[in-house]
C-alpha positions in Angstrom: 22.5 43.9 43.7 24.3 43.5 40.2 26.0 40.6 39.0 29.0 40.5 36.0 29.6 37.7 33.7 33.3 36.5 34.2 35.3 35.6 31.0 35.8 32.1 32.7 31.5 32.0 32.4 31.3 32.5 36.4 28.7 34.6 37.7 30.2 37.4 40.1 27.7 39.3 42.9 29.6 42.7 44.0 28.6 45.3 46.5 26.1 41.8 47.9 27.1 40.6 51.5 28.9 37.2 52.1 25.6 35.6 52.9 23.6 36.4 49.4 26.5 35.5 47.1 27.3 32.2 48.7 23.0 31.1 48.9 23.1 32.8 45.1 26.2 30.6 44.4 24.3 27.8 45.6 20.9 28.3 44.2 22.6 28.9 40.7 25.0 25.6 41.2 21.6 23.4 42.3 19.8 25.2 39.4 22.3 24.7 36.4 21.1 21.9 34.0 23.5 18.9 33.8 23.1 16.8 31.3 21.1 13.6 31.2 22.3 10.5 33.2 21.7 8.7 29.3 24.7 11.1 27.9 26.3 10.3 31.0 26.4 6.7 30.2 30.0 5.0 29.0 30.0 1.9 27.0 32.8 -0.5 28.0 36.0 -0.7 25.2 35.0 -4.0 23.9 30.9 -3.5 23.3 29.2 -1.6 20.3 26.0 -0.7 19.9 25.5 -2.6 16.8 24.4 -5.7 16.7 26.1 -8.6 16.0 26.7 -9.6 11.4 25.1 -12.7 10.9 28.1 -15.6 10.0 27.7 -17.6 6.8 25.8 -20.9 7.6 27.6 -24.0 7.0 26.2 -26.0 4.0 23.9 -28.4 4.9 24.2 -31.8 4.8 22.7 -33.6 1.7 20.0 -35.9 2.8 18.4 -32.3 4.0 18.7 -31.1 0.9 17.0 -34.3 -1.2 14.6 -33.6 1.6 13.5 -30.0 0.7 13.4 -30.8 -2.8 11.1 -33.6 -2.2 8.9 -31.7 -0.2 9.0 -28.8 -2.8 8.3 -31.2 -5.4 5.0 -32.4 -3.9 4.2 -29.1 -2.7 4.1 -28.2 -6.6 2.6 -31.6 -7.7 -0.3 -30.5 -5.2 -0.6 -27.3 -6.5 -0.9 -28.3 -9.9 -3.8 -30.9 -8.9 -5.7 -27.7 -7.5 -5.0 -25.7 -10.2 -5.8 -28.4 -12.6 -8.9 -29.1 -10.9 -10.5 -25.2 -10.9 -10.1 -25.4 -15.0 -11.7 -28.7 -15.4 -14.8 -26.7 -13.2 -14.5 -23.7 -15.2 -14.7 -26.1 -18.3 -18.1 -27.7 -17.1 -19.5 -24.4 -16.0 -18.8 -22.8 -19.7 -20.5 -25.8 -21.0 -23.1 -25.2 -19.1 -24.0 -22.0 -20.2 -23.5 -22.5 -23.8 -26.1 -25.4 -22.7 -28.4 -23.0 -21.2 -27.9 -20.2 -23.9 -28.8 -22.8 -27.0 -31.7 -24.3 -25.1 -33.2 -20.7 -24.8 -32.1 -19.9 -28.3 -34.2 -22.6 -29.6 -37.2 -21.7 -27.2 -37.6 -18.1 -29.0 -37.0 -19.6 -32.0 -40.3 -22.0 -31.5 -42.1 -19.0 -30.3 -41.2 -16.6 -33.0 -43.8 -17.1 -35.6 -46.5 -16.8 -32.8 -45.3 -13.5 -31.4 -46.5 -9.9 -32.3 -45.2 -8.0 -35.4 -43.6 -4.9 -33.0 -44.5 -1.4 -35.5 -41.1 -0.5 -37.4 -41.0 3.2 -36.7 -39.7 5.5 -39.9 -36.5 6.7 -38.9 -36.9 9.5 -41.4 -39.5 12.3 -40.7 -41.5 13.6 -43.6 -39.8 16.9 -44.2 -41.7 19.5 -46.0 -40.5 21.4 -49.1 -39.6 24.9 -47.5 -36.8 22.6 -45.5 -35.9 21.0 -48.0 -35.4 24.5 -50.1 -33.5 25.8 -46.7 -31.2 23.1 -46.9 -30.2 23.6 -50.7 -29.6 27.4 -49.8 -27.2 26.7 -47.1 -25.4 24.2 -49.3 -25.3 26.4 -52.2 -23.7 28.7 -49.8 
């Protein structure tokens, strides 16, 4: 059985009996992909698929606005209260330290006289002649 490709893109079964080309021609018409019922899908003239610009809102009427601005107003008078209210902590809690820090301060200072001499150790070593020789060699050098 051989088949030829038509220049119109039809497929063509010669030297097959009536029977086979007409169950080919219908296995190959069943087969043949279409394309998806979504591509299929028409949109109406009038419809888009973008959605809708928002319009420009009308101005609101003024008691609205002296409203908001009130509101806003407290909102802010609020938030300085808090605000004002963590620094007046952070002030007491700084004074407390320096409190703490001079009360300790004076508490070594009571206790210094009475505490052990610690031993100073030489931060120099001893170094004997024959490096000290080596050493004006090298800078001679």
């Amino acid at each position: 059985e051989s088949r030829e490709i038509c220049p119109q893109g039809l497929l063509v079964f010669t030297g097959s009996s009536e029977q086979d080309s007409t169950l080919a021609k219908q296995f190959w018409t069943a087969a043949s992909l279409y394309p998806p019922n979504e591509s299929q899908l028409v949109l109406p003239r009038g419809s888009s698929q973008r959605l809708p610009v928002a319009r420009p809102s009308r101005r609101r009427p003024r008691e609205t606005i002296n409203v908001t601005a009130e509101t806003r107003k407290i909102e802010e008078s609020e938030e300085k209260k808090k605000y004002l209210q963590k620094a007046k902590r952070r002030d007491e809690i700084l004074q407390l330290l320096r409190k703490q820090r001079e009360e300790r301060i004076s508490k070594e200072l009571v206790s210094l006289p009475y505490k052990p001499k610690a031993k100073v150790h030489k931060a120099k070593k001893v170094m004997s002649e024959s490096d000290k020789e080596d050493q004006e060699e090298v800078k001679a050098l």
